[in-house]
C-alpha positions as CSV (number, residue, x, y, z in Angstrom):
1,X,109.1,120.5,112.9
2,X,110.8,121.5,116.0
3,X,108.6,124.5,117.9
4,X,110.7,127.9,118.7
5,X,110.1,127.1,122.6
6,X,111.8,124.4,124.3
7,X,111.2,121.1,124.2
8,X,113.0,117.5,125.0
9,X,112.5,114.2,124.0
10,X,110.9,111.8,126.9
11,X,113.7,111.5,129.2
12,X,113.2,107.4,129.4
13,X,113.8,107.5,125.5
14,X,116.8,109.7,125.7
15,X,120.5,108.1,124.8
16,X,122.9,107.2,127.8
17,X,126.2,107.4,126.8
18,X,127.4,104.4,128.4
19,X,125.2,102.5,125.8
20,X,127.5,103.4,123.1
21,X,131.0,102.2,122.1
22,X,131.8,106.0,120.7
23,X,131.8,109.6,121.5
24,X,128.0,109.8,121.7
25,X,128.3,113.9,122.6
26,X,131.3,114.6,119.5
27,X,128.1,112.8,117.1
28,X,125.2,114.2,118.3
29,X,127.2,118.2,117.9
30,X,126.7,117.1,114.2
31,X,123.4,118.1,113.8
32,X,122.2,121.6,113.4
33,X,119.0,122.9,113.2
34,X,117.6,124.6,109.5
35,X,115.5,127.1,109.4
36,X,114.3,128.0,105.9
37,X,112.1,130.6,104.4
38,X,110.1,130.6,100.8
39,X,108.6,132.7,98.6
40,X,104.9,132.9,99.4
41,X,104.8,132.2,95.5
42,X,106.4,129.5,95.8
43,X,105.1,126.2,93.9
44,X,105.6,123.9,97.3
45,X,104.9,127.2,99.7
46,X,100.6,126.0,99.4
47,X,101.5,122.0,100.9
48,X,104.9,123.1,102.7
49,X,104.4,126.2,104.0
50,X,106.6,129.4,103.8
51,X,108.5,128.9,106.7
52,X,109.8,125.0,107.5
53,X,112.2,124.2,110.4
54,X,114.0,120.8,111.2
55,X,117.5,119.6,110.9
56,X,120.7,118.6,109.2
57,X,123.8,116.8,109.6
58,X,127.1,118.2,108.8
59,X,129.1,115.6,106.6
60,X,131.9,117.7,105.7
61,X,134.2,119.6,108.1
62,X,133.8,122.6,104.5
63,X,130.2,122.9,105.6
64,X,128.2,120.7,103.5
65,X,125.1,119.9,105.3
66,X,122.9,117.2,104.7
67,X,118.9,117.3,105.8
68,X,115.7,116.1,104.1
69,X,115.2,118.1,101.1
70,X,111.5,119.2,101.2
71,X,113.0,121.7,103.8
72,X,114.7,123.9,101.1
73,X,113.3,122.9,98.1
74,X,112.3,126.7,96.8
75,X,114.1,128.3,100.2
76,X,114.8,131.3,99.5
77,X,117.1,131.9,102.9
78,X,118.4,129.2,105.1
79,X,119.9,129.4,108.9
80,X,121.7,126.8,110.2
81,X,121.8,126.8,114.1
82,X,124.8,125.1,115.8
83,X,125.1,123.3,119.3
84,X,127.4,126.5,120.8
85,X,124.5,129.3,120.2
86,X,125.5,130.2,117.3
87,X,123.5,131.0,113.2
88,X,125.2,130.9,110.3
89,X,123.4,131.7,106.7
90,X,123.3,128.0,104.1
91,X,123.0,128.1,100.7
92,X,120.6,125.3,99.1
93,X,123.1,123.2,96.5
94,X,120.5,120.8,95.5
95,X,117.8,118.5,96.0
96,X,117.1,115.3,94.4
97,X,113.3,114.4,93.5
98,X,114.2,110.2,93.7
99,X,116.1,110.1,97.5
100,X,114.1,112.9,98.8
101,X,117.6,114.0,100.0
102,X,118.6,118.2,100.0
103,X,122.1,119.2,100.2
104,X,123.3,122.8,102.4
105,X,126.8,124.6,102.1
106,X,127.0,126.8,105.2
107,X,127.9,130.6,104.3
108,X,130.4,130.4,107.6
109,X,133.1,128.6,109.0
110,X,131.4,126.1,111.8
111,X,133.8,124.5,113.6
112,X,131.8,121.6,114.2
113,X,133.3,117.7,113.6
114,X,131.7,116.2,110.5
115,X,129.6,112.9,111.1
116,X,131.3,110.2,109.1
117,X,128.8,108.4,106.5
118,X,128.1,104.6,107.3
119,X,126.3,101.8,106.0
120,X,122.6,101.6,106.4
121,X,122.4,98.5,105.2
122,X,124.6,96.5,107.9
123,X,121.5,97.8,110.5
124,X,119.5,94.7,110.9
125,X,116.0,94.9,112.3
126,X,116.2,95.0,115.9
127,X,119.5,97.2,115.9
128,X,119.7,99.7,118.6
129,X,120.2,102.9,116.5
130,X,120.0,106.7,117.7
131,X,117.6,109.2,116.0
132,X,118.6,112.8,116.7
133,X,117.8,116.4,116.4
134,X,119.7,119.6,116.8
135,X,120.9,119.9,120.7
136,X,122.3,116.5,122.4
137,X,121.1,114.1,124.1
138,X,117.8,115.7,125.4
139,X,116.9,116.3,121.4
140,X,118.0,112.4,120.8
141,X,115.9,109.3,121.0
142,X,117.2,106.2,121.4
143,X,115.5,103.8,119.1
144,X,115.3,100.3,117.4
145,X,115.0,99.6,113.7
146,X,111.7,97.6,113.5
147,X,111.4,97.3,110.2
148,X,113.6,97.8,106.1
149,X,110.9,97.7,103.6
150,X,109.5,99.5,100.5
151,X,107.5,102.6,100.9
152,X,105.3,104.6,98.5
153,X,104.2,108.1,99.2
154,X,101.7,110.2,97.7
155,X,103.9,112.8,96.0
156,X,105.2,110.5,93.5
157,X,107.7,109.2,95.8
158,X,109.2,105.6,96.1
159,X,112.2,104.0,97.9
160,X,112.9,100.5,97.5
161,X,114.0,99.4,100.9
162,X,113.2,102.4,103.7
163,X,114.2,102.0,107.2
164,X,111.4,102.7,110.2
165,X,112.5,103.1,113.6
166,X,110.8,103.3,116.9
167,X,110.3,105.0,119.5
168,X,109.4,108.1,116.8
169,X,111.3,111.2,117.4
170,X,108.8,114.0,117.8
171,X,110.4,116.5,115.6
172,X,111.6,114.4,112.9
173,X,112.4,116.3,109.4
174,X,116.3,116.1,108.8
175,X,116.9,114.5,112.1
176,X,120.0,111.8,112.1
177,X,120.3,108.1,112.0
178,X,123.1,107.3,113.7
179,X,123.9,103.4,113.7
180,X,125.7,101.5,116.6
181,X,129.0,102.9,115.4
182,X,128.6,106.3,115.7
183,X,128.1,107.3,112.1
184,X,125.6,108.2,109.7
185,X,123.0,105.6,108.6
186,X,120.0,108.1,107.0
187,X,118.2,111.0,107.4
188,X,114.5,110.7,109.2
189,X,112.1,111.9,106.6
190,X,108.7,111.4,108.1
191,X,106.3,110.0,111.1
192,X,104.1,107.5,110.4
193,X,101.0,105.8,113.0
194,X,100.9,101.8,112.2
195,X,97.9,100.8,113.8
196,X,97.9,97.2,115.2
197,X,96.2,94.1,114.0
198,X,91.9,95.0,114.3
199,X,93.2,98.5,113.3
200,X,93.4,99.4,117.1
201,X,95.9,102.1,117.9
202,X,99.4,101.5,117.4
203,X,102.9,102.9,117.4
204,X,104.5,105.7,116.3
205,X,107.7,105.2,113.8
206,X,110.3,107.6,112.0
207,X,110.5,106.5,108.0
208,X,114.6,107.0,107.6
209,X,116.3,107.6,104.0
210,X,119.0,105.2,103.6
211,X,122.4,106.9,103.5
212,X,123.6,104.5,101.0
213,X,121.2,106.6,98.7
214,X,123.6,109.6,98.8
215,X,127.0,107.9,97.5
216,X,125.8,108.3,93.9
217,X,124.3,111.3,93.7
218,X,126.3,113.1,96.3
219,X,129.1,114.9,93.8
220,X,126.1,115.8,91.0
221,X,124.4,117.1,94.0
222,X,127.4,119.6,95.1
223,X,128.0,120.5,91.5
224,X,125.1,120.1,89.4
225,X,121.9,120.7,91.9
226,X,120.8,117.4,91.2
227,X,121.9,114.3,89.0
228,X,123.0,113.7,86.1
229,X,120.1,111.3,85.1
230,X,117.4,112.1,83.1
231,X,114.5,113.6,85.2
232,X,111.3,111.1,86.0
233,X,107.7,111.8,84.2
234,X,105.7,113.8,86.9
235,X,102.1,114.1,86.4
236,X,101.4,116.3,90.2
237,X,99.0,113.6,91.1
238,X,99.0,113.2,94.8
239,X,97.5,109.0,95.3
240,X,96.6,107.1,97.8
241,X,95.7,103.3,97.8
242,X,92.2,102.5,98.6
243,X,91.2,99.1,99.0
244,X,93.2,97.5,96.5
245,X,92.7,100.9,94.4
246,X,95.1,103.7,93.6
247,X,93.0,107.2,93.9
248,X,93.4,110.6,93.5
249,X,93.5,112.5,96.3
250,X,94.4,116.1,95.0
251,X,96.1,117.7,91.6
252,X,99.2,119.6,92.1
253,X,97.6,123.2,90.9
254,X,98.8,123.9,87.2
255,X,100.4,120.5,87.2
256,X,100.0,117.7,84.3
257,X,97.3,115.9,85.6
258,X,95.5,118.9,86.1
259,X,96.0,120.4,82.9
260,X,94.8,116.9,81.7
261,X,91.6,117.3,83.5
262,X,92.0,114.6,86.0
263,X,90.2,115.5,89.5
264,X,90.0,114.2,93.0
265,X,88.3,110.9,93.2
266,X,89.4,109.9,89.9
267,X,90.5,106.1,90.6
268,X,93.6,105.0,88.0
269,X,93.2,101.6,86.6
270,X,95.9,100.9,84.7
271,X,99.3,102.5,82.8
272,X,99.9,102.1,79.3
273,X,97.2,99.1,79.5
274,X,98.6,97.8,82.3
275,X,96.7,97.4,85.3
276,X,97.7,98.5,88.8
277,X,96.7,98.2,91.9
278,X,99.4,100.1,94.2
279,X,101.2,103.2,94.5
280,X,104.5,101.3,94.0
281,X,103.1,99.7,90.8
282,X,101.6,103.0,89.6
283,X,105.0,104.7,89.5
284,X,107.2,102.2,88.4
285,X,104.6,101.3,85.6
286,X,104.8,105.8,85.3
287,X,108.8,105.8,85.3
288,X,109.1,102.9,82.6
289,X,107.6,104.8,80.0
290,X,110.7,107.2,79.6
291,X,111.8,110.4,81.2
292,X,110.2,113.6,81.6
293,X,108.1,115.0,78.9
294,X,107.0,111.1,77.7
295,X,103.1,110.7,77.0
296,X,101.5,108.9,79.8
297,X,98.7,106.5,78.6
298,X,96.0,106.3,82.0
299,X,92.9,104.2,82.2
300,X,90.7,106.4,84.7
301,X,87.5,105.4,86.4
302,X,85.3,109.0,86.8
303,X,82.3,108.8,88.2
304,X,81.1,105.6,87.5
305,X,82.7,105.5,83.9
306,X,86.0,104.2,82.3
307,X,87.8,106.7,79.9
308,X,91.6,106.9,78.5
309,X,93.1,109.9,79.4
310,X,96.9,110.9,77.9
311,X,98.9,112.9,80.3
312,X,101.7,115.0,79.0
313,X,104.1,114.4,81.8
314,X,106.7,117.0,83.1
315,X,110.0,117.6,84.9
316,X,108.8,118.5,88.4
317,X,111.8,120.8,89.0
318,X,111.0,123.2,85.9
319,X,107.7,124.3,88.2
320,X,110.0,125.2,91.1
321,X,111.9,128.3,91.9
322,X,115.8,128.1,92.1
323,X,118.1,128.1,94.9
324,X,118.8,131.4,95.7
325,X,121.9,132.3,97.4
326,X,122.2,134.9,100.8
């Protein structure tokens, strides 16, 4: 999250604009900086914090903002900093649990030209892409795509085909993906360390949200909050794979799992009788049995024994606080 003092990105990594075949200033004024603030609470407000800071990307010249939605998810105010000095007030429209995508209406006129969407999947790896934050070219990195490939997070969080760039931009949440023709290819969501072969230190990279993500959802999202489809079974069991096994590494408080009596440690062996071994396994084998609300059959090894243990799954949005508007 970008620091209230000043900062830049490493000049050396900073975008020239001779490298670029479009208006690489008219893009990067695109990009605002959020500022959101949450009820202390708050369901998130114990793993996100009451105040979260990053960026979004104005889409629409009527003030629809795009970021990375664990920045508003509960917010109960949101500022949206422009490029001339200026604050305006946002509104949170919605947030979708699958995309990890969050969707602002500024509560002002901006002024600002909208950054065009584009097609994340026409960036190859090895395509020289542009990852920026709030303020130009000093807040921009210029970066590669090194890798488009599944990733499993620990929330309960999948996406099929994510895109990782490098060099990592330091601030990262909400920053923009902007492909080699100046429009919008994703929105960064995390940073991640990939440790070379030997497990020797490694690189930095941005994990990046596909844009192509958004297209479907992006009218339930300005209307609705969210989309239309039914909501996934979530049991607020935070995972991590462990040598071929998929543990639990905390219980969201109050949540299903919880409730269930699942604790830390707890190593799940299979769904419904079917064996796992990876997060991406464990939640598509989760998502399969119906939407929110379905009984979840686990196998759980506890302390050196195996038990069955039924999990009365829930809609993760009923334990979070609405949008509230300014």
């Amino acid at each position: 999250m970008p620091p209230d003092v000043d900062w830049q990105v490493t000049p050396a990594f900073q975008p020239n604009p001779r490298d670029y075949a479009f208006d690489l200033d008219a893009a990067l004024a695109a990009v605002v900086t959020l500022k959101s603030t949450v009820p202390e609470d708050a369901f998130t407000a114990g793993i996100l914090g009451t105040e979260r800071s990053g960026f979004g990307v104005l889409i629409e010249r009527s003030g629809l903002v795009l970021t990375i939605g664990y920045l508003v998810t509960e917010a109960e105010t949101i500022w949206l900093g422009l490029s001339d000095g200026r604050t305006v007030p946002g509104h949170a429209l919605g947030y979708d649990q699958a995309t990890g995508f969050g969707l602002v209406q500024a509560l002002a006129r901006l002024d600002v030209p909208a950054l065009s969407l584009g097609r994340s999947a026409t960036l190859d790896v090895g395509a020289q892409v542009i990852v920026a934050g709030a303020g130009g070219r000093q807040h921009a990195t210029a970066a590669i795509v090194v890798g488009k490939q599944e990733f499993a997070g620990y929330w309960e969080y999948l996406l099929e085909e994510a895109i990782f760039t490098a060099p990592a931009h330091p601030f990262w949440g909400g920053a923009a993906l902007i492909g080699p023709s100046g429009d919008l290819c994703g929105i960064a969501s995390l940073r991640l360390d990939q440790s070379k072969e030997g497990g020797s230190g490694g690189e930095q990279l941005n994990m990046i949200v596909p844009i192509e993500l958004l297209l479907p959802i992006l009218d339930d999202l300005k209307t609705l909050g969210g989309p239309k489809a039914p909501p996934r079974p979530w049991l607020g069991l935070y995972a991590v794979e462990v040598e071929g096994h998929v543990v639990a590494a905390g219980l969201a408080d109050g949540g299903p799992a919880e409730r269930a009596g699942l604790a830390t440690g707890d190593i799940i062996v299979a769904v419904a009788g079917k064996r796992i071994s990876t997060l991406a396994e464990f939640y598509r084998s989760l998502w399969a049995l119906g939407e929110a609300g379905v009984r979840v059959p686990l196998t759980v090894h506890h302390e050196g024994e195996v038990s069955e243990v039924a999990v009365e799954s829930g809609d993760r949005n009923r334990f979070l606080k609405a949008p509230r508007l300014h």
